[in-house]
C-alpha positions as CSV (number, residue, x, y, z in Angstrom):
1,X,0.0,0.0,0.0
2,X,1.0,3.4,-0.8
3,X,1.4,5.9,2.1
4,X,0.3,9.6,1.8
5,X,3.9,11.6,1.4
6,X,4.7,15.2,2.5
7,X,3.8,17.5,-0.5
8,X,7.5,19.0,0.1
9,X,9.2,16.1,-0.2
10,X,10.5,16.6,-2.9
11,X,14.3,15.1,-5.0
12,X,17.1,18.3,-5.5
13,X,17.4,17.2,-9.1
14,X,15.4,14.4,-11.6
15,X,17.4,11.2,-11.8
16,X,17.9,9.9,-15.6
17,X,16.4,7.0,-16.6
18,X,18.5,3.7,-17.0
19,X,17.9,1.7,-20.4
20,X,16.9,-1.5,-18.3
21,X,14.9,0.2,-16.1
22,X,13.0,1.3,-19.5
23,X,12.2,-2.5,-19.8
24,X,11.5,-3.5,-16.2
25,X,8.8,-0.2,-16.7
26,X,6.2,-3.0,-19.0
27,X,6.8,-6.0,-16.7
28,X,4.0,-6.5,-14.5
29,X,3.7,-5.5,-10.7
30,X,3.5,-8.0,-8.1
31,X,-0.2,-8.4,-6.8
32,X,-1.4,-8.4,-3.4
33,X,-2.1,-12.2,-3.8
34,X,1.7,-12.9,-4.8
35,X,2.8,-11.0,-1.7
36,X,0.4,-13.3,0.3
37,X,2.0,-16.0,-1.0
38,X,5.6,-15.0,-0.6
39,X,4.8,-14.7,3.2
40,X,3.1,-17.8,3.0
41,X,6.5,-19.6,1.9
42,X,8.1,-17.6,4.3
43,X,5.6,-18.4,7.0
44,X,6.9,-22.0,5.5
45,X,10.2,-21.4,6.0
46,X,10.1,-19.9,9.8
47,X,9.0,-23.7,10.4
48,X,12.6,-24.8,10.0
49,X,14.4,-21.5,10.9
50,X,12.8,-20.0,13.4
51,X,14.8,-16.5,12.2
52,X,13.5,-16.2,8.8
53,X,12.4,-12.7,8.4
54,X,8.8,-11.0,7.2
55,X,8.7,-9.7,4.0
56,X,8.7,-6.3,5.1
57,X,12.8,-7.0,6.5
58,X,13.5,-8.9,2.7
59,X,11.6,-5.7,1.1
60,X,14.7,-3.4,2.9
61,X,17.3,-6.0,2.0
62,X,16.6,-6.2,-1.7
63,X,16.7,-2.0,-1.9
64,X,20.0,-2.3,-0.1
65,X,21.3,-4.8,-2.6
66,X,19.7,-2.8,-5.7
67,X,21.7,0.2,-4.2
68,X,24.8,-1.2,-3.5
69,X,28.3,-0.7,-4.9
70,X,28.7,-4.5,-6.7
71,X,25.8,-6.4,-7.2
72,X,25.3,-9.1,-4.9
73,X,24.6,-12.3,-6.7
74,X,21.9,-14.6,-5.8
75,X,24.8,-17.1,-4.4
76,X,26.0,-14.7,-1.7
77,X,22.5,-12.9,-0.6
78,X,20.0,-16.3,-0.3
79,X,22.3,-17.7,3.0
80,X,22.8,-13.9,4.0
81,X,18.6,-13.6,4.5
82,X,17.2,-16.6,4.3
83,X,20.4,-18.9,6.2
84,X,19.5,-20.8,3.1
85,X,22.6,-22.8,0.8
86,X,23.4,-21.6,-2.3
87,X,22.6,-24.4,-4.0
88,X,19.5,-25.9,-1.9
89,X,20.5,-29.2,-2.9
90,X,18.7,-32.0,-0.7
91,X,21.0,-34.3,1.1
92,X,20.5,-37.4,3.3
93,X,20.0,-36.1,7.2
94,X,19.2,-40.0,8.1
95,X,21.7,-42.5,7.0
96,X,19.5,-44.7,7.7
97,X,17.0,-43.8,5.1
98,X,17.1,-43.2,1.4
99,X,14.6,-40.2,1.1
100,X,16.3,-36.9,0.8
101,X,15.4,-34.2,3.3
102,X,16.2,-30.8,2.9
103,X,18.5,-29.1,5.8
104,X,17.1,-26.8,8.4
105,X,16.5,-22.9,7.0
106,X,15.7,-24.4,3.1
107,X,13.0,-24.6,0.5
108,X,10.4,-27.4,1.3
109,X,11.2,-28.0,-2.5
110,X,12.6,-26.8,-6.0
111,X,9.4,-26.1,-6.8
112,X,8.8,-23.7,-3.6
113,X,12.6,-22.3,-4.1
114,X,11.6,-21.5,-8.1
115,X,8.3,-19.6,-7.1
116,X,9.8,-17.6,-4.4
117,X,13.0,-16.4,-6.7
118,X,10.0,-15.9,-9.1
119,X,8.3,-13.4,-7.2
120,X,11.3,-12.1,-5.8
121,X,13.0,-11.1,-9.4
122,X,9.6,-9.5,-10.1
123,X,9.7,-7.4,-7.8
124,X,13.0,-6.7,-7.7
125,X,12.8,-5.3,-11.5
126,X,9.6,-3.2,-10.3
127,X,12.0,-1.6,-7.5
128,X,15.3,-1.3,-9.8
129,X,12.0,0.6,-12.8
130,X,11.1,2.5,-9.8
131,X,14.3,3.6,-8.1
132,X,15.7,4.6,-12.2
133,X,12.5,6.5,-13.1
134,X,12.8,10.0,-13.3
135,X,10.6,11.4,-10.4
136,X,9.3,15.0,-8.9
137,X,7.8,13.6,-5.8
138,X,7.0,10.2,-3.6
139,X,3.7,10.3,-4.9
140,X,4.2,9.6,-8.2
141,X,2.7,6.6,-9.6
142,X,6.3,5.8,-10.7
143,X,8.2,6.3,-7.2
144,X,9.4,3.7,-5.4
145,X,6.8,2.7,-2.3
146,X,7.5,-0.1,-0.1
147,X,5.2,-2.8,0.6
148,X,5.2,-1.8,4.5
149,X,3.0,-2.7,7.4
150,X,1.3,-0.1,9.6
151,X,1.2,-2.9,12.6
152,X,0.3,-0.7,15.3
153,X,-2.5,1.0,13.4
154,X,-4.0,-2.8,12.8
155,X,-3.7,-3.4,16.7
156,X,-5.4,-0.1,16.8
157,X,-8.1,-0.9,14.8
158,X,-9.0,-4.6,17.0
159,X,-11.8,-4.6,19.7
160,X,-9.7,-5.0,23.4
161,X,-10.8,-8.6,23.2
162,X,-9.0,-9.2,20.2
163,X,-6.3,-7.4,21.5
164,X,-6.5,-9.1,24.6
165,X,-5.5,-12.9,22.5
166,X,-2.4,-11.2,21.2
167,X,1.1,-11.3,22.8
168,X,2.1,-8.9,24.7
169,X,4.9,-7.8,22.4
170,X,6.6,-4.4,21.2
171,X,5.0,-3.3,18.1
172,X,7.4,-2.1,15.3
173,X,6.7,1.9,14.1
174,X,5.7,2.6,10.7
175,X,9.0,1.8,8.2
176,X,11.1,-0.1,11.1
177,X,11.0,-3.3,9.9
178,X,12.0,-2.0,6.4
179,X,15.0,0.0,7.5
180,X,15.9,-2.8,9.7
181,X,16.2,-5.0,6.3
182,X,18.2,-2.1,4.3
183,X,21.1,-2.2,7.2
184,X,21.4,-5.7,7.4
185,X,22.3,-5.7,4.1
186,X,24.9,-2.6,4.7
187,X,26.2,-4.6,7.7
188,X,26.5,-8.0,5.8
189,X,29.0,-6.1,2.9
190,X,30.4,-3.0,4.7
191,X,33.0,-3.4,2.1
192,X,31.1,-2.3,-0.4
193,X,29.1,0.6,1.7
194,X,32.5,2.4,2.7
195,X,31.8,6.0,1.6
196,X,33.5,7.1,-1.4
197,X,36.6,9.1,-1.5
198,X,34.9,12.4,-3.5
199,X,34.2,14.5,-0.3
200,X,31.1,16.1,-1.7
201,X,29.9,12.5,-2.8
202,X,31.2,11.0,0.7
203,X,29.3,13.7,2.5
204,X,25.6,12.9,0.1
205,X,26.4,8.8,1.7
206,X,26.6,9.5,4.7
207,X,23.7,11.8,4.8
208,X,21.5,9.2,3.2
209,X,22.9,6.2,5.3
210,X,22.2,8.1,8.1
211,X,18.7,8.9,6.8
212,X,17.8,5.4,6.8
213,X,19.3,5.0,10.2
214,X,16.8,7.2,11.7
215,X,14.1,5.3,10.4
216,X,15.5,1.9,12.1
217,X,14.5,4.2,15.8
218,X,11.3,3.8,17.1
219,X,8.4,6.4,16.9
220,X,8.2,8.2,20.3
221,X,6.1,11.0,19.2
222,X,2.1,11.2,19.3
223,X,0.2,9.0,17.0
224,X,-1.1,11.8,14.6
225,X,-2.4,10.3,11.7
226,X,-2.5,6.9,9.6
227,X,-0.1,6.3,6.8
228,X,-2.8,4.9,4.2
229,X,-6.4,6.4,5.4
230,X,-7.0,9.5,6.1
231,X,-9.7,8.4,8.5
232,X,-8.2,5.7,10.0
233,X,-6.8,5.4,13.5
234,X,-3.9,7.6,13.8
235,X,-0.6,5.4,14.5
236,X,2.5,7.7,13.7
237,X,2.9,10.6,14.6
238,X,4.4,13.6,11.7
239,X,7.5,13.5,12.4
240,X,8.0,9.7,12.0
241,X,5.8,10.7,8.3
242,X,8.9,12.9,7.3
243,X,11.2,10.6,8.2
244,X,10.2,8.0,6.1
245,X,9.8,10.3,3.0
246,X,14.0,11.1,3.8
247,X,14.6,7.3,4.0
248,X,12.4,6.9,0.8
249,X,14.9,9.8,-0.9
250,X,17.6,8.8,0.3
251,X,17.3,5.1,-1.3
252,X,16.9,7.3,-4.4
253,X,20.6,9.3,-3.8
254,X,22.2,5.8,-2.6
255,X,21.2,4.7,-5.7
256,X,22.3,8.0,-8.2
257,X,25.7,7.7,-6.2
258,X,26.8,4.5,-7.1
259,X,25.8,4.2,-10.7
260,X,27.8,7.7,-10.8
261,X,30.7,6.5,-9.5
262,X,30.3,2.5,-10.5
263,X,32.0,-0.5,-8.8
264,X,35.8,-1.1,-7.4
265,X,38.1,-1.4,-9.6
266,X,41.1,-3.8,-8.5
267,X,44.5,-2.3,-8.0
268,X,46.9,-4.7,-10.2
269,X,50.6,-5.0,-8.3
270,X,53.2,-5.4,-10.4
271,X,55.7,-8.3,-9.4
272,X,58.8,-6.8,-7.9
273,X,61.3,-7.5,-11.3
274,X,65.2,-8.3,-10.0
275,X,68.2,-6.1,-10.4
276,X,69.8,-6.6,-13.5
277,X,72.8,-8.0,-12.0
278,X,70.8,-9.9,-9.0
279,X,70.1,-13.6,-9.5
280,X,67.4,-14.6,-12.0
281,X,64.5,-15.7,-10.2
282,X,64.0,-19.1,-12.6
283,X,66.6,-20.7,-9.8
284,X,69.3,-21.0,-12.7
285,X,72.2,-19.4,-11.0
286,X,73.0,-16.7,-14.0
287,X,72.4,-13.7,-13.2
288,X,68.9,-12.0,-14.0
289,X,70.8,-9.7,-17.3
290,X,72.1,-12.7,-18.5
291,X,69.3,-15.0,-18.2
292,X,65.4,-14.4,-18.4
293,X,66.3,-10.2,-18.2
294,X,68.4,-10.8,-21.2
């Protein structure tokens, strides 16, 4: 769902549009029932590790990796999230039997694994189309919105006996969960988040990094309004509104940085070459001038 945005948020400059981001603009959005059934695998997947995360969390991760430095392949980012293999290749857990079983924190089956990396490149290319879409403000139909819960204006919205069957837990504020997601991924590479050496392009990462930080605090201030009806029960207060547009912008300036500046590029060393009179280093006893430096 899409969350009413300050008028005045609004970017310093329009972002050019990247050629695949062109293409990924006709593919098709995911739809409310494929994000039910991404949780559903993940509700699947919580069954045989306990730490899988909601979809909210993956929704932050995938941004982070979309924004980051090198791309992260698929090898490197599915045990980083999910504490799933590579390869998700059954093996034998019971020597004594002759059925495969897939290891704790995996698919339930290649054809679970397929759907979920399905959905997941989906809407991965909707975010990259979104993120590389020139854009005046958040509300755009174009801009990037994350598929975030408003948790504690559901609880809100329950009679006290409904409330009353629910654990007595924390309830995450309005973007938390989402931030949360992004960082893990900044934490799980730093490499590739270490600002970049251009001070005035350093300064614009850590601004944004620090954005998104923000948003990973709880709300403290009075619930003011609701982040998708304007008459339903308020659950975030202004200020927490505002800081979610910066963490929305900031995705966007993570993102214009890096496809400015482009990945590392490796420092080749060149092998220390011998004097010309010092032994040749092929172990023949000539020296170096009269052997290979010859």
């Amino acid at each position: 769902m899409t969350p009413t945005i300050p008028a005045d948020s609004t970017p310093a400059a329009v972002r050019p549009l990247a050629a695949d981001a062109q293409d990924a603009l006709t593919d098709t959005s995911v739809s409310a029932e494929q994000f039910d059934e991404i949780d559903t695998i993940l509700d699947d997947l919580r069954t045989r590790y306990d730490e899988t995360p909601q979809w909210e969390f993956c929704e932050g991760f995938m941004a982070a990796l979309i924004c980051c430095r090198r791309p992260i392949p698929q090898s490197e980012y599915l045990d980083v999230l999910l504490g799933i293999p590579a390869d998700g290749d059954p093996v034998l857990l019971d020597m004594d039997s002759s059925e495969p079983a897939y290891p704790v924190g995996s698919f339930a089956d290649g054809a679970q694994r397929a759907r979920f990396l399905q959905i997941w490149e989906q809407r991965r290319a909707e975010v990259l189309a979104a993120l590389d879409t020139p854009i005046e403000s958040l509300e755009d139909t174009h801009a990037y919105h994350p598929e975030v819960m408003d948790v504690r204006g559901a609880m809100a919205g329950l009679t006290e006996a409904e409330r009353g069957e629910l654990p007595d837990e924390p309830l995450p504020a309005f973007g938390q969960v989402w931030a949360l997601g992004f960082m893990y991924a900044v934490e799980a590479w730093p490499e590739e988040w270490a600002e970049p050496s251009d001070k005035k392009a350093a300064k614009w990462h850590d601004v944004a990094l620090q954005a998104i930080v923000a948003l990973t605090e709880d709300d403290e201030g009075e619930p003011e309004l609701s982040p998708f009806s304007e008459d339903g029960p308020p659950s975030m207060s202004t200020e927490r509104l505002n800081t979610f547009a910066d963490a929305i912008w900031s995705v966007y300036d993570l993102r214009e940085i890096w496809r400015g500046i482009g990945p590392r590029v490796k420092t080749l060393h060149r092998a220390d070459v011998p004097g010309r009179n010092d032994p040749c280093y092929c172990g023949s006893g000539k020296k170096y001038k009269k052997c290979h430096g010859g």
